[in-house]
VOVO-982609 format. One record per residue: z, y, x of N, C-alpha, C in turn. Coordinates in steps of 0.1 Angstrom, whole numbers, padded with zeros to 4 digits, always signed. Atoms other than C-alpha are relative to their C-alpha. Layout:
ZYXZYXZYX/...
***
This chain:
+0009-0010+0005+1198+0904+1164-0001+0000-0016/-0002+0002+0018+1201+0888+1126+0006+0012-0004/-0012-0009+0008+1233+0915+1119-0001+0010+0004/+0003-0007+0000+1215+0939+1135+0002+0018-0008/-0004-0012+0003+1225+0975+1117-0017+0003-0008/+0013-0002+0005+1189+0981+1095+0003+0012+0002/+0002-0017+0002+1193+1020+1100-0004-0002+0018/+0000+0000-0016+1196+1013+1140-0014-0001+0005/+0020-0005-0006+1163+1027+1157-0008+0007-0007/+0005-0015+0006+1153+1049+1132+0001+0006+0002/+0001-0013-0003+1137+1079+1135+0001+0011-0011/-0002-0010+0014+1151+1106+1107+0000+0011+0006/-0003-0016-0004+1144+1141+1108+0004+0004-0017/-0009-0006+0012+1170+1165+1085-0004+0014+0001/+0002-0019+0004+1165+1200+1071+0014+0000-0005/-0015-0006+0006+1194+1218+1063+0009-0008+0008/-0006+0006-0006+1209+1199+1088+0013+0007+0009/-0012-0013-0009+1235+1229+1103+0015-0007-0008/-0012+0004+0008+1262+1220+1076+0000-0011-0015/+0001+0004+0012+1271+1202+1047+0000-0015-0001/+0005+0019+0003+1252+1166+1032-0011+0001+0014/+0011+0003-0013+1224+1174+1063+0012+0002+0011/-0004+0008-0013+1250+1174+1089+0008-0015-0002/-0005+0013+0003+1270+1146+1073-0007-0008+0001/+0011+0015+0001+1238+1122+1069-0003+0001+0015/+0006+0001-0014+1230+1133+1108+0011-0009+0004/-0012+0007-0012+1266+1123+1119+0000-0015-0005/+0002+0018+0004+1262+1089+1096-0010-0008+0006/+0012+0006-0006+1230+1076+1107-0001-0002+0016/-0004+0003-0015+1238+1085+1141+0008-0011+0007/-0014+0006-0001+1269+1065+1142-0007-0012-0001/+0004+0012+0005+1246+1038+1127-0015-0005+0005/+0003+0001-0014+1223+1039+1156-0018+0006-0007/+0014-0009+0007+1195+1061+1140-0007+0004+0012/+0003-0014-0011+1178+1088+1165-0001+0006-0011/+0002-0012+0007+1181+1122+1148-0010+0012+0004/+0006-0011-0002+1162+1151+1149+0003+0011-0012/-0010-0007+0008+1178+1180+1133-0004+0013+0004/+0008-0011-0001+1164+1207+1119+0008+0012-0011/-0009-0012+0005+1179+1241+1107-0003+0016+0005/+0000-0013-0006+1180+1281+1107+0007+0002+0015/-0010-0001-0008+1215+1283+1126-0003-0010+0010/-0001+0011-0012+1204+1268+1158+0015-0002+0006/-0013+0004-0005+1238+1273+1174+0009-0010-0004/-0005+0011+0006+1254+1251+1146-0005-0014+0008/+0008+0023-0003+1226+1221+1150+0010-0004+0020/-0005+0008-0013+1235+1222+1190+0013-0002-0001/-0012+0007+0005+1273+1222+1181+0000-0015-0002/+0006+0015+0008+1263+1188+1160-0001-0005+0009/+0005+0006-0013+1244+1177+1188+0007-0002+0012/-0007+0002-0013+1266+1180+1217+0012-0013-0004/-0009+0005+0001+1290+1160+1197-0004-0021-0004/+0003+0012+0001+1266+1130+1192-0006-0007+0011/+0004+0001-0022+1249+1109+1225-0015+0001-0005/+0010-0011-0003+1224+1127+1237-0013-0008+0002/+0013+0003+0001+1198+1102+1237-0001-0003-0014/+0001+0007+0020+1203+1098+1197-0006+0013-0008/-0002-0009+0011+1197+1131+1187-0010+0014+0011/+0012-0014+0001+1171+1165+1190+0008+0010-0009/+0002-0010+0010+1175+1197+1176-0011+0011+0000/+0004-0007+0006+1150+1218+1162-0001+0011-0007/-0003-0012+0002+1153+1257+1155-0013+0002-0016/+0007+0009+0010+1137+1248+1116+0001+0012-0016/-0001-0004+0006+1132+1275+1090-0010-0005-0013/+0005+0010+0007+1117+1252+1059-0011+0009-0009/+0012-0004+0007+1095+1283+1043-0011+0001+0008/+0011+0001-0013+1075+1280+1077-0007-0012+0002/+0007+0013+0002+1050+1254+1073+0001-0003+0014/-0001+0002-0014+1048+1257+1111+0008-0007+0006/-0010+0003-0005+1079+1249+1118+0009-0013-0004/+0000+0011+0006+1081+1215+1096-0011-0007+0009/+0003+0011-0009+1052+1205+1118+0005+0001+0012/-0012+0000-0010+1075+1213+1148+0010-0011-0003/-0006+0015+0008+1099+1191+1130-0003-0010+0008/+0006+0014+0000+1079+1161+1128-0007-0001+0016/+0010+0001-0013+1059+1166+1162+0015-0004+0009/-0012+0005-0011+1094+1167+1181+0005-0017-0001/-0007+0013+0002+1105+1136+1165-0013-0008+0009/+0013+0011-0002+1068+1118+1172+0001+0001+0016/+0001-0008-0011+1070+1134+1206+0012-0005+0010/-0016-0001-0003+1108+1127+1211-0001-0019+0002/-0001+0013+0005+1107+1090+1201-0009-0009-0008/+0012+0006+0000+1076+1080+1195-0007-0005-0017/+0006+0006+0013+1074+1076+1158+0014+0009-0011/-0013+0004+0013+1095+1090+1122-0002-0006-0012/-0003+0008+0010+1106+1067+1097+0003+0007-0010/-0007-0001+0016+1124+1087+1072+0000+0023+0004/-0002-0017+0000+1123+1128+1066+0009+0003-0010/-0012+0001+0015+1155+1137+1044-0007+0018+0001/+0005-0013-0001+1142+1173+1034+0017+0005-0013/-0013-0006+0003+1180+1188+1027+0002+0014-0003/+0001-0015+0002+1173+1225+1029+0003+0002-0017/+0003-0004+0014+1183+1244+0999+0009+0013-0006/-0006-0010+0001+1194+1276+0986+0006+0005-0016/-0001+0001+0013+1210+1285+0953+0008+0016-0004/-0001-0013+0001+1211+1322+0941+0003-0002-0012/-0002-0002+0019+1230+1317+0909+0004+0014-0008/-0006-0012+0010+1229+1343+0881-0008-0001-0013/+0007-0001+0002+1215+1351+0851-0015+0007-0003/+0017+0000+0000+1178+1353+0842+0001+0020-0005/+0003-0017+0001+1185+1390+0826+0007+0011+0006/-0003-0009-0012+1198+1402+0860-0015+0000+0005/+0014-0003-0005+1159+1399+0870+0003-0001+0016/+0003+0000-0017+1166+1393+0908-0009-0008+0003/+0008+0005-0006+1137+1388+0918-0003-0007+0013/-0001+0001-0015+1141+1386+0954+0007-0017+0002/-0010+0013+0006+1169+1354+0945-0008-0006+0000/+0012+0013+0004+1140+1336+0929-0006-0003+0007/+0013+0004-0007+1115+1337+0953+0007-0004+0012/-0007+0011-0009+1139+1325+0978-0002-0015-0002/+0000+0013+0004+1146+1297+0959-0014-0009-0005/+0011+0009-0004+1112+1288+0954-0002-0002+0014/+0006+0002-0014+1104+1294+0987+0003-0013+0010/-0006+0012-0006+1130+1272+1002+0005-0013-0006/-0003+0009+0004+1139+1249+0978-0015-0009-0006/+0010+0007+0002+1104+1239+0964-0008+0001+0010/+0010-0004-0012+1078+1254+0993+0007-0008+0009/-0011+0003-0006+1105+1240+1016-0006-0016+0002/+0001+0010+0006+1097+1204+1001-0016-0004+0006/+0023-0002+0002+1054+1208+1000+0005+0000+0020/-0002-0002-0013+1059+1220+1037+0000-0014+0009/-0002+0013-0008+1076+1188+1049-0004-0013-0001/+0007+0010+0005+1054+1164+1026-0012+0002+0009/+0007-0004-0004+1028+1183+1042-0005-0005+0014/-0004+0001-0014+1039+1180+1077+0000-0020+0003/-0007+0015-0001+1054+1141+1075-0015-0010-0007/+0009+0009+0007+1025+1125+1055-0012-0002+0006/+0011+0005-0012+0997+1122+1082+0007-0009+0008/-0003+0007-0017+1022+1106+1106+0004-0011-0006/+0000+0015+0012+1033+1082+1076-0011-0011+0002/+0011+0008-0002+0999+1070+1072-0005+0001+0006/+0003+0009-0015+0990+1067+1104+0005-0013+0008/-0010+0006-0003+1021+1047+1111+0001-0013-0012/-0001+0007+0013+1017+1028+1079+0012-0003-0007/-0012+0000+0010+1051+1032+1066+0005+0020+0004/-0013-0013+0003+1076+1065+1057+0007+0000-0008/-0008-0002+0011+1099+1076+1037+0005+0016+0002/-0005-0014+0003+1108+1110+1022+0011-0005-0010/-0013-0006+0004+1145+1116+1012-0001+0011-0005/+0000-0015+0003+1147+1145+0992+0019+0004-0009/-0015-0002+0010+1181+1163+0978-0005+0008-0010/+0003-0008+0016+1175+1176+0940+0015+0003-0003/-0017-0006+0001+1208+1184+0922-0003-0005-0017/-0005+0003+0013+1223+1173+0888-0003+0015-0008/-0001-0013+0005+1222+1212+0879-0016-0003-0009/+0011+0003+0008+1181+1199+0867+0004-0012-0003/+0000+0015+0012+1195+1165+0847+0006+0007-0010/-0007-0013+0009+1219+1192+0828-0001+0017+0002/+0005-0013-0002+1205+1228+0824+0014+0007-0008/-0010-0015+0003+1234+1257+0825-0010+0013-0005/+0004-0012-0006+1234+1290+0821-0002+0005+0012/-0004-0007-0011+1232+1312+0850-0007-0013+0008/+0002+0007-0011+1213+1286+0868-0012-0010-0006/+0011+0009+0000+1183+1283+0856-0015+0001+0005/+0010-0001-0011+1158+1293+0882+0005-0013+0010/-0006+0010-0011+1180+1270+0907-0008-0013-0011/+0004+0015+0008+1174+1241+0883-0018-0004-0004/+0014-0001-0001+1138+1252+0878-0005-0009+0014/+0004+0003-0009+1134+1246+0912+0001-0015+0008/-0002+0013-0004+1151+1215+0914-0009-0013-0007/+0004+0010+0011+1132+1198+0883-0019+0002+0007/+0014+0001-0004+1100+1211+0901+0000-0012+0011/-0002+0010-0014+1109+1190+0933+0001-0012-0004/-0003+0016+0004+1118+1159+0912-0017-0004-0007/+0014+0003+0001+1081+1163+0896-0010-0004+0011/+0007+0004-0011+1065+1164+0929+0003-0014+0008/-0003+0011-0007+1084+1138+0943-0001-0011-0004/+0009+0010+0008+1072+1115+0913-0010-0001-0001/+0013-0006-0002+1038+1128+0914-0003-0012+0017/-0003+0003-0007+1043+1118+0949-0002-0017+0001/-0006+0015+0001+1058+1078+0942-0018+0001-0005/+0015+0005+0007+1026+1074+0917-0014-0002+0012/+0016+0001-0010+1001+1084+0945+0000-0011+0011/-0008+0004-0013+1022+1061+0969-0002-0015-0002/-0003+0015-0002+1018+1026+0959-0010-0011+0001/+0007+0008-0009+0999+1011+0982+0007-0006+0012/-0014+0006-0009+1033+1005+1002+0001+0009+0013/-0005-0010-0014+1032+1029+1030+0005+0013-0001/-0009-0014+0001+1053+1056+1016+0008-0001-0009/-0009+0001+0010+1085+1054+0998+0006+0013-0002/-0004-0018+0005+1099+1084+0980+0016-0007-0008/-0010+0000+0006+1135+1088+0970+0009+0016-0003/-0007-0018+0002+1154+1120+0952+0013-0007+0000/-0015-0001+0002+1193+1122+0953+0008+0013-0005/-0003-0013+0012+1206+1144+0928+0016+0002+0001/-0013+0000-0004+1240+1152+0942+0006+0011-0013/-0007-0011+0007+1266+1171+0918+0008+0009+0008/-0008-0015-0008+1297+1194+0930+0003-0008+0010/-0005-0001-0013+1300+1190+0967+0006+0010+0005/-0008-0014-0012+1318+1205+0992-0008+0005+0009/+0009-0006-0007+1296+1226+1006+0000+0016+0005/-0003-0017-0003+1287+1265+1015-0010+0006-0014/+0011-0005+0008+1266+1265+0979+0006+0010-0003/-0005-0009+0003+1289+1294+0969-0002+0013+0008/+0000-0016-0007+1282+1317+0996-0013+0008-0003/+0010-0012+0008+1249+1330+0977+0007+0003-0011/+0001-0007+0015+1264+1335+0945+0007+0014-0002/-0002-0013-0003+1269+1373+0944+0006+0001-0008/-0009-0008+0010+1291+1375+0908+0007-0006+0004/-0012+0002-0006+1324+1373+0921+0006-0016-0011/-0005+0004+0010+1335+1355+0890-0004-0015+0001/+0002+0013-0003+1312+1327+0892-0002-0008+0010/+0001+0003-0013+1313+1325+0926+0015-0011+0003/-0007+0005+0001+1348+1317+0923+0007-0011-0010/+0001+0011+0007+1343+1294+0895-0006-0014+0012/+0004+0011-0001+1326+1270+0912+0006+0000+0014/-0010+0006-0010+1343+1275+0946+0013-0011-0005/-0016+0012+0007+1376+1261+0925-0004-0012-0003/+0002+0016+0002+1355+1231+0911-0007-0009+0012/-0002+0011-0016+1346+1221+0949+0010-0002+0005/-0010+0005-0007+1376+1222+0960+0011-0011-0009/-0005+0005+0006+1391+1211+0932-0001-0014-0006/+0005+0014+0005+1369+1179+0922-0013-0004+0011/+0014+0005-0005+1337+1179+0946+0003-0011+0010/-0001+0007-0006+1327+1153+0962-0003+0004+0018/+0004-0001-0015+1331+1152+1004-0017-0002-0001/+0015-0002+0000+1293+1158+1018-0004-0013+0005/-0006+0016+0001+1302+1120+1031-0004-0009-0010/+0005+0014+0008+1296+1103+1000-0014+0003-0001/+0018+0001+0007+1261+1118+0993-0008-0009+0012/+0008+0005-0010+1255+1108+1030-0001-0014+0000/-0003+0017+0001+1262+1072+1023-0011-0005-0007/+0005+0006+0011+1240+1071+0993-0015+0005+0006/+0015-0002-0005+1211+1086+1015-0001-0013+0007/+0001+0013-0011+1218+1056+1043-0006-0012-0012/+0001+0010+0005+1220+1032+1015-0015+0001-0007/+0018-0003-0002+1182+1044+1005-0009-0003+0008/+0008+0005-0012+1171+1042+1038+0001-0012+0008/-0009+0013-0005+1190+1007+1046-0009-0008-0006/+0004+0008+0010+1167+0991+1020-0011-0011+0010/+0012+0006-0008+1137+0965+1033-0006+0003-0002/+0015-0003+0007+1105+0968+1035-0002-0002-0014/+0002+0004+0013+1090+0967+0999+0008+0004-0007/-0010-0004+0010+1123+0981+0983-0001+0016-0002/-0001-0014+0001+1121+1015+0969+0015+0004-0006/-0011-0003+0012+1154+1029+0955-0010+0018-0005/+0004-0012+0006+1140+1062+0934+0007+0009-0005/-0010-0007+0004+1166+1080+0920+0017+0001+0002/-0017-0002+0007+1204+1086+0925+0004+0010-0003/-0007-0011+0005+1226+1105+0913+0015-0005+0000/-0015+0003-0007+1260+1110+0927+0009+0011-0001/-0012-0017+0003+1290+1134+0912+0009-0005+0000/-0013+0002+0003+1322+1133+0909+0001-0008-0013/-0003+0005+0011+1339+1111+0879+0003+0005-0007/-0004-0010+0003+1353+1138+0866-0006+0011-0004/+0011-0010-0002+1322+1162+0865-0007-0006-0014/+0007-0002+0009+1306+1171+0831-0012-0008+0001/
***
């Protein structure tokens, strides 16, 4: 029992869990004797996911992250499912790059919606069953795009630097030991972030620098485990994980 697997028996529930760093961290933790609960728009994807892990390890969840309702769904499945969650990785996230004097309004308020509201929602949701339980842990993904501010990407980064305040705000209110908070500020992954960016140009920019340098969605999921791997009493609070190569 000593060499035990410290991830093994955990209860994680993932947003954005259909593709990406949220299905990579599901298929990791799984593998590493987690239970999942997996949460996402694309139901069809999650059950894909799901059919391919064992079926007492894993839930899925039909999980749209600006529906407060639907985060306590989330968390109720897991509590409900397996009697208790340990860790909430809140993965969701959308990125409508352009710039600020295109005025797309509509873009922004996405990206608050789901990338900050998104956030609130599942602190919202997860933080009663925390402290009732006397421990939790919130995982959150932020992004390097708020440690270095571009052009063309600075609502997205807004949104991310808002999430890294909350989730400090957050730590400060927290240390009394029953809630550990960790952000992971991933750089260029291989992902589907390209399929909002509507100007062809930079769309195709930054497709070329995932393919060309990003990191598999694999390493970020490592660097989530290795967060949640920690012991009691250990917080890790920040990483940040990009390519070597990456600005």
């Amino acid at each position: 029992m000593e060499n035990m697997d410290p991830i093994t028996g955990k209860v994680v529930a993932i947003t954005g869990a259909s593709s990406g760093i949220g299905e990579a961290t599901a298929r990791l933790l799984a593998a590493r004797g987690a239970r999942v609960v997996l949460g996402a728009r694309r139901s069809d994807r999650l059950e894909r996911i799901a059919a391919e892990l064992p079926p007492d390890q894993v839930r899925t969840v039909a999980t749209d992250v600006t529906r407060a309702e639907d985060l306590l769904r989330l968390v109720a499945v897991a509590v409900d499912e397996f009697g208790r969650l340990d860790v909430l990785v809140s993965n969701a996230g959308v990125g409508s790059i352009g710039a600020l004097a295109d005025g797309d309004v509509a873009s922004w308020s996405a990206m608050i919606d789901v990338n900050l509201r998104g956030v609130l929602h599942g602190i919202a949701a997860a933080q009663p069953v925390f402290r009732r339980q006397g421990s939790g842990h919130f995982v959150t993904t932020v992004s390097t795009a708020g440690l270095k501010i571009l052009p063309q990407m600075g609502v997205y980064a807004g949104t991310k630097n808002a999430v890294r305040t909350v989730i400090e705000a957050l730590r400060q209110e927290s240390t009394d030991g029953v809630i550990r908070t960790t952000s992971v500020s991933p750089g260029f992954v291989r992902t589907e972030f390209d399929g909002t960016v509507t100007d062809p140009v930079l769309r195709n920019q930054i497709r070329t620098n995932m393919d060309t340098f990003g990191l598999a969605p694999d390493a970020v999921a490592r660097a989530i485990a290795f967060a949640i791997e920690q012991p009691d009493g250990v917080e890790i609070g920040d990483l940040t994980i990009r390519p070597t190569v990456q600005n």
